[in-house]
Every structure is written in structure tokens, then in C-alpha cells.
C-alpha positions as CSV (number, residue, x, y, z in Angstrom):
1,X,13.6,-7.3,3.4
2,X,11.4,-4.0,3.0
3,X,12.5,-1.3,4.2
4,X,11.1,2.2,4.9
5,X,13.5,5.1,5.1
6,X,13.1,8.6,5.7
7,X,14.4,12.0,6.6
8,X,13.7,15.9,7.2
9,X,14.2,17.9,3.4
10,X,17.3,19.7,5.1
11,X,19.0,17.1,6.5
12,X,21.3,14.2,5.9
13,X,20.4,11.7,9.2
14,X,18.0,8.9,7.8
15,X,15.7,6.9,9.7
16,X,15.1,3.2,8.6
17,X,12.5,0.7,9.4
18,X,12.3,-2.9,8.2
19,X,9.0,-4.0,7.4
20,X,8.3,-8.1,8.4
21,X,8.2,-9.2,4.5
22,X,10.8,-9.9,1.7
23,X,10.4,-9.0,-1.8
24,X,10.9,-11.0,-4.5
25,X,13.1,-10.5,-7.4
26,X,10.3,-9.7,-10.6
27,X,9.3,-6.6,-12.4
28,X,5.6,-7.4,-11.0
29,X,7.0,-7.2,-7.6
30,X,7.0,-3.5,-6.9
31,X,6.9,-0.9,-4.0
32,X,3.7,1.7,-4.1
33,X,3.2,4.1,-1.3
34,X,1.1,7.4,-0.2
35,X,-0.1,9.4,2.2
36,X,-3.6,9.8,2.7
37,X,-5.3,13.2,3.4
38,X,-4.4,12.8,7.5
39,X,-1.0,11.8,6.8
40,X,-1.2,8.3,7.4
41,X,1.5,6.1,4.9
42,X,-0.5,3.6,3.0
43,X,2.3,0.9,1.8
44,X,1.8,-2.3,-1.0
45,X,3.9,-4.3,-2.2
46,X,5.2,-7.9,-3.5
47,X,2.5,-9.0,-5.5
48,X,2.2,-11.1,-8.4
49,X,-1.0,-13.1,-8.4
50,X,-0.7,-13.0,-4.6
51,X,-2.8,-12.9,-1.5
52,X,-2.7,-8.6,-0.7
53,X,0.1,-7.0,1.0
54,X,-0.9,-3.9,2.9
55,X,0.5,-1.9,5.3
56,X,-0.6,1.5,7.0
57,X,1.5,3.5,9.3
58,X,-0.2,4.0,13.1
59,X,1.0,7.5,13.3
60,X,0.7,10.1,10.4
61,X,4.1,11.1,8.8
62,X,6.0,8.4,11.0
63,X,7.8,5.3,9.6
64,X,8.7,3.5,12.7
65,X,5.2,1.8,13.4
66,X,2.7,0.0,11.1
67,X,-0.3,-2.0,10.4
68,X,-0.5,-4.9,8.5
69,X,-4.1,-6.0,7.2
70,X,-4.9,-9.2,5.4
71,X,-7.7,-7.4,4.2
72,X,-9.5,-4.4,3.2
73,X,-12.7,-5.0,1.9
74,X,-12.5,-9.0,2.5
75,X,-13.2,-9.9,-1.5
76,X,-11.1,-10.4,-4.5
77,X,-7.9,-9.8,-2.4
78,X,-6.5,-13.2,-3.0
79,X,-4.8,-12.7,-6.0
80,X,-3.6,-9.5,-6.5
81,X,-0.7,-7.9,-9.1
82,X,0.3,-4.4,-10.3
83,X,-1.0,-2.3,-6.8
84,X,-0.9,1.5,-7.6
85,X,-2.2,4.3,-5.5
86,X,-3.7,7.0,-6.8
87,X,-5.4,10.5,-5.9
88,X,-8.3,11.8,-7.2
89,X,-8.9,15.8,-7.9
90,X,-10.7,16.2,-4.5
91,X,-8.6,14.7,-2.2
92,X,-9.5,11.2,-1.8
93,X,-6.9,7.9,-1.8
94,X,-7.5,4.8,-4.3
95,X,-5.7,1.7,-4.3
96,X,-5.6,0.2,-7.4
97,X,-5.0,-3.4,-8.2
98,X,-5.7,-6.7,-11.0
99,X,-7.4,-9.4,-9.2
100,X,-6.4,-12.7,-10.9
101,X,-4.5,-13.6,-13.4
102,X,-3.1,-12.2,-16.8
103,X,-5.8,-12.5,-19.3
104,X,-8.4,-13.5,-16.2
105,X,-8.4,-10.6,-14.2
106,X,-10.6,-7.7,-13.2
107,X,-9.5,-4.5,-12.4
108,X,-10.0,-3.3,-9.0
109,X,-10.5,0.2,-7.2
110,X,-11.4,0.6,-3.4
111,X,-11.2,4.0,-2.2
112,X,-10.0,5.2,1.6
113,X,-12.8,6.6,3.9
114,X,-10.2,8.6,6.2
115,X,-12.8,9.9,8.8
116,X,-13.4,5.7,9.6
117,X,-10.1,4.5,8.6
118,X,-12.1,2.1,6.0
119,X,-12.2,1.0,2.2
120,X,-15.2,0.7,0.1
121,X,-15.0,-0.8,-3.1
């Protein structure tokens, strides 16, 4: 099961939260997480020429409750391998992912509208 854990720089007490998914056991199958510029952890994971896995936590810098959507810009999110967040020089949060397969893929960037809570492709 996935699991989120966390705790204050100076201390040693960790908090845990389970997320509702299990990850498989392949080198495709990994973990990528960030914060957005609000604070807000943006969480994918367990993908290999999958439907998208996407979670967002409801409170900035807080692990305990999230958001799972199906979706974020409702095309070419069916399936998706290799997800990677990254941040540009100004701020801004992408989420990166292949749509399709190896050799049949396209490469995919949406980027995070944090003033709407949105992605635009």
C-alpha cells in the first residue's frame, strides 16, 4: 500500500498516511511528488501503460487528507507511464508523463494553474 510519511526537520515523531492504492512491483512503477507554489502535495504513481493515478493533498503541507482525480485535463490519461514533476524557473508545477505505449507514445506536459486549482495541457 502507498504510503505518505512525514515529519518536522528537528524531530524524530513521524506521521504516516496510507493512500487507497497498492503499487506494483516494476521499475516503471514509481513514486513522484511535489509541492506546488501554495503548498499543496501533488502525488503520482503506479503507472505502466495505465489509466492516471493522481493525488493532491486538501490542505497545503499536510499528509493526512487527499484528493484523488481520475482526471486532469480529461484526454490522453488512459495510458500513462514514467510520471515526473517538474518546476519551471518561474515558479510554475508540470507533470510530466508518456501517453501509450513504448515505441507509440507521445510525451505529455500539463501545467498547474494554482490560483484555479486546474491543469492546462
Amino acid at each position: 500500500q502507498l504510503c505518505v510519511a512525514s515529519r518536522p526537520l528537528a524531530g524524530d515523531n513521524w506521521e504516516k498516511h496510507c493512500l487507497p492504492i497498492h503499487i506494483e512491483w516494476d521499475s516503471h512503477n514509481y513514486i513522484c511528488m511535489a509541492f506546488d507554489a501554495d503548498g499543496y502535495i501533488h502525488l503520482s504513481a503506479n503507472m505502466h501503460v495505465d489509466p492516471l493515478v493522481y493525488f493532491i493533498s486538501k490542505s497545503p503541507y499536510t499528509i493526512t487528507d487527499w484528493v484523488e482525480h481520475k482526471q486532469l485535463i480529461g484526454r490522453d490519461e488512459d495510458h500513462c507511464t514514467y510520471p515526473a514533476f517538474l518546476n519551471t524557473c518561474d515558479g510554475k508545477l508540470v507533470f510530466h508523463y508518456r501517453d501509450g505505449s513504448s515505441g507509440d507514445g507521445c510525451e505529455i506536459y500539463n501545467i498547474y494553474e494554482h490560483k484555479n486549482k486546474t491543469w492546462k495541457r
